[in-house]
N, C-alpha and C positions, 0 to 999 in steps of 0.2 A: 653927573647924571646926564645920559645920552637924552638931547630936546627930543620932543615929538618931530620935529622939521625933518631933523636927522633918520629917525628910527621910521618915517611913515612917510619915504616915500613913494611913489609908483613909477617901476620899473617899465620901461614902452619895451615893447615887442620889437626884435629885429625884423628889418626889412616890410614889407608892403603887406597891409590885411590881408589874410589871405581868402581871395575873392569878394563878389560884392558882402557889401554885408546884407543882415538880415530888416524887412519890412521895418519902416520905420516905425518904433512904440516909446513912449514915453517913459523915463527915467529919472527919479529926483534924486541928487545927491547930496545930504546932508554932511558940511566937511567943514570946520574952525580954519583950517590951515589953509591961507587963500593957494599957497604954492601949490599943495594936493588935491586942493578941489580944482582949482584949474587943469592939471595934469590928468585928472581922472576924464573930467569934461570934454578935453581935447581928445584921448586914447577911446572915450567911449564914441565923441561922433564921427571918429576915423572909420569905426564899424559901422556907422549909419543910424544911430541911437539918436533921438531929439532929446538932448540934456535938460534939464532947469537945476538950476544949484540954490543951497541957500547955506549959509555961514555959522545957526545958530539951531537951539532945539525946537524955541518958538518960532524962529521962521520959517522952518522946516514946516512944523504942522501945520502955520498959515497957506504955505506952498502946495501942502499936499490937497489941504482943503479946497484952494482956489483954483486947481488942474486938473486934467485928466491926465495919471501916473499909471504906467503897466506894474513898475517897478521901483522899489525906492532902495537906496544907498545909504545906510547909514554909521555915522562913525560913533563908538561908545563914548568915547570925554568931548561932549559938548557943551557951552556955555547956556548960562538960561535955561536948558531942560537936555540930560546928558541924552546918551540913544537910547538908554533901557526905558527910561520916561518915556521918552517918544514914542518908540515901538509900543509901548503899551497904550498909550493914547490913539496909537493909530487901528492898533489891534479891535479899540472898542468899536472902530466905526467901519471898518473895512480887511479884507480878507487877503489884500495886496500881497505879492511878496515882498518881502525884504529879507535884503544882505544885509550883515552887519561887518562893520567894517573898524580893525583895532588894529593900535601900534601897537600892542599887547596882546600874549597869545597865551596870558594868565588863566588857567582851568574856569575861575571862579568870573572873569571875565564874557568868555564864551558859554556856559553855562549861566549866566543872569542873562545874556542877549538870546537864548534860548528859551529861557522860560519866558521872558516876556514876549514870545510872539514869534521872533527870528526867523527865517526857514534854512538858515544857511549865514554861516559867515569866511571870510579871510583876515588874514593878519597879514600887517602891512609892515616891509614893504611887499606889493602884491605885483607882480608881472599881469601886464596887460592880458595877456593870451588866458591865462586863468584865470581873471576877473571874467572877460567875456565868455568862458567856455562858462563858469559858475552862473551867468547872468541867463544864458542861453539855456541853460538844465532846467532853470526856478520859470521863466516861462513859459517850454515845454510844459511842465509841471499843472501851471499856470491854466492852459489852455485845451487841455487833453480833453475827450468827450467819450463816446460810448467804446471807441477806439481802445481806450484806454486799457491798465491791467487785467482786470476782470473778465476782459470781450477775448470770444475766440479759444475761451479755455472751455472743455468739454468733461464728461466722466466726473469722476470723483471732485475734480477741480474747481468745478461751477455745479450751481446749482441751473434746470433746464429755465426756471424761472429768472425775469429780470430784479425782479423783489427778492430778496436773501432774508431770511426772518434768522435770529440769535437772540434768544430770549425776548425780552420787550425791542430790544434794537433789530430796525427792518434800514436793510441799504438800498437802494434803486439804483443800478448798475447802469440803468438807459436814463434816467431824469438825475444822476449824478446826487440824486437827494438822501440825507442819513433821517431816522426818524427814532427817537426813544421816548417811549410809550405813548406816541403818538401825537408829540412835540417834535417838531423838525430842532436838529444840531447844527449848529451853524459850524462849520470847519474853512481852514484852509488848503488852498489848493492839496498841500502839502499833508497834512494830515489826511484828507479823505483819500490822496493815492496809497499814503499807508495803507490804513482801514483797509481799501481795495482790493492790496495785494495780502492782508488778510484773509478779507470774505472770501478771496478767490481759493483760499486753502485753509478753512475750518481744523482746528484741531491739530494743525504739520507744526510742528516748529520750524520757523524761520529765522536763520541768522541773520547779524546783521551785517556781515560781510554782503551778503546777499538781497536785504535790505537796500546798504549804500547802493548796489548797483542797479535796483530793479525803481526804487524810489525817487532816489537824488541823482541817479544815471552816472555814479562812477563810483572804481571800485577799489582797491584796497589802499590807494591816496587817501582815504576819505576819514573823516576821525566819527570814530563810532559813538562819541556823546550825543553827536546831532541827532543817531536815531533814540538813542535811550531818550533825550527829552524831549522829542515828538512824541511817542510812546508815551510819556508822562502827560502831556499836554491832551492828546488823547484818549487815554483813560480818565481826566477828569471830566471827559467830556460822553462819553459813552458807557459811561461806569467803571469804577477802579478792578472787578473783578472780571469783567470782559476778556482783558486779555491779560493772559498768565506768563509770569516769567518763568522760564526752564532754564534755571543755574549751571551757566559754562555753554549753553546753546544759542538762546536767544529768544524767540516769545512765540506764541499761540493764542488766540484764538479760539472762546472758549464755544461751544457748538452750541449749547441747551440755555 
């Protein structure tokens, strides 16, 4: 049986970052395997990332609690509390993103690192240049404001109002706030640009080809489970009947 050592590790990018990197934000990387977690730690502060690492799952969440983290890293087989643990722990207290990060790239792997919270994962071993491009989309993501999908779309696309009403679900496209029946939804970055780039198109189906790129900012690389279980994750959160799947299309957006 190939070790994890072997199967997990991270590949560095040829030759020099390319350009400065981006503002310095904080990144926690949760990694068992000191080889890899060093390896990840070095590749990410070459980019200009402030690392903190921690070794296990409870040290993780100690870590996460006792920092200010833009982003966290997490690997699925951890010792003491594995990533899906984690992530869900981390999920109850904050909206952060996380990567998930597996020497395994088992369906049923990536798929529990998704429902528990995930916004995105890789499977290792992972090149440098794709970890940072994937870290760079979920902050985007992360960070977006009135800027965002919804803005700038006119006619049939948008409604004239910044308040979008869909049955008891009201979105505020300028205060980024969801509201269902008048309890505010707490989402992830991730989830509400979903949503977004729903409200912005009531009723159209949207694939998820189209999806991967308008959401997660890239495009037919990208594996289509990630959108099915934000979709999931989102309909439990906005109502299971909200948004409807169109078999062999992709989903909509229900208007009334």
């Amino acid at each position: 049986m190939t070790s994890k050592a072997q199967v997990g590790s991270v590949s560095e990018a040829r030759g020099p970052a390319p350009g400065p990197g981006p503002a310095p934000v904080g990144v926690l990387v949760v990694e068992d395997d000191a080889t890899i977690r060093r390896a990840v730690q070095l590749a990410l502060e070459r980019y200009g990332y402030r690392v903190d690492v921690a070794a296990d799952g409870l040290g993780g969440l100690e870590a996460f609690r006792a920092g200010a983290h833009d982003l966290l890293i997490l690997d699925v087989m951890l010792p003491e509390l594995d990533g899906i643990g984690l992530c869900h722990r981390i999920r109850e207290e904050s909206p952060v993103p996380v990567l998930m990060m597996s020497a395994r790239g088992d369906a049923l792997d990536v798929v529990a690192g998704l429902e528990a919270g995930a916004d995105d994962y890789v499977v290792k071993p992972v090149d440098t240049a794709v970890m940072v491009a994937r870290i760079r989309a979920l902050l985007r993501r992360a960070t977006f404001g009135p800027d965002g999908p919804a803005a700038g779309k006119t006619g049939r696309d948008r409604a004239p109002d910044h308040l979008l009403t869909f049955g008891d679900l009201t979105v505020d496209t300028l205060g980024m706030e969801v509201r269902r029946a008048g309890a505010t939804v707490s989402l992830t970055p991730t989830e509400l640009r979903l949503l977004l780039e729903f409200a912005a198109a009531p009723g159209s189906v949207l694939d998820r080809r189209r999806l991967l790129r308008d959401v997660w900012d890239y495009g037919w690389e990208g594996d289509t489970r990630v959108v099915d279980l934000c979709v999931l994750r989102l309909r439990k959160k906005i109502g299971s009947g909200r948004i409807e799947t169109v078999r062999g299309f992709g989903y909509k957006l229900v208007r009334g």
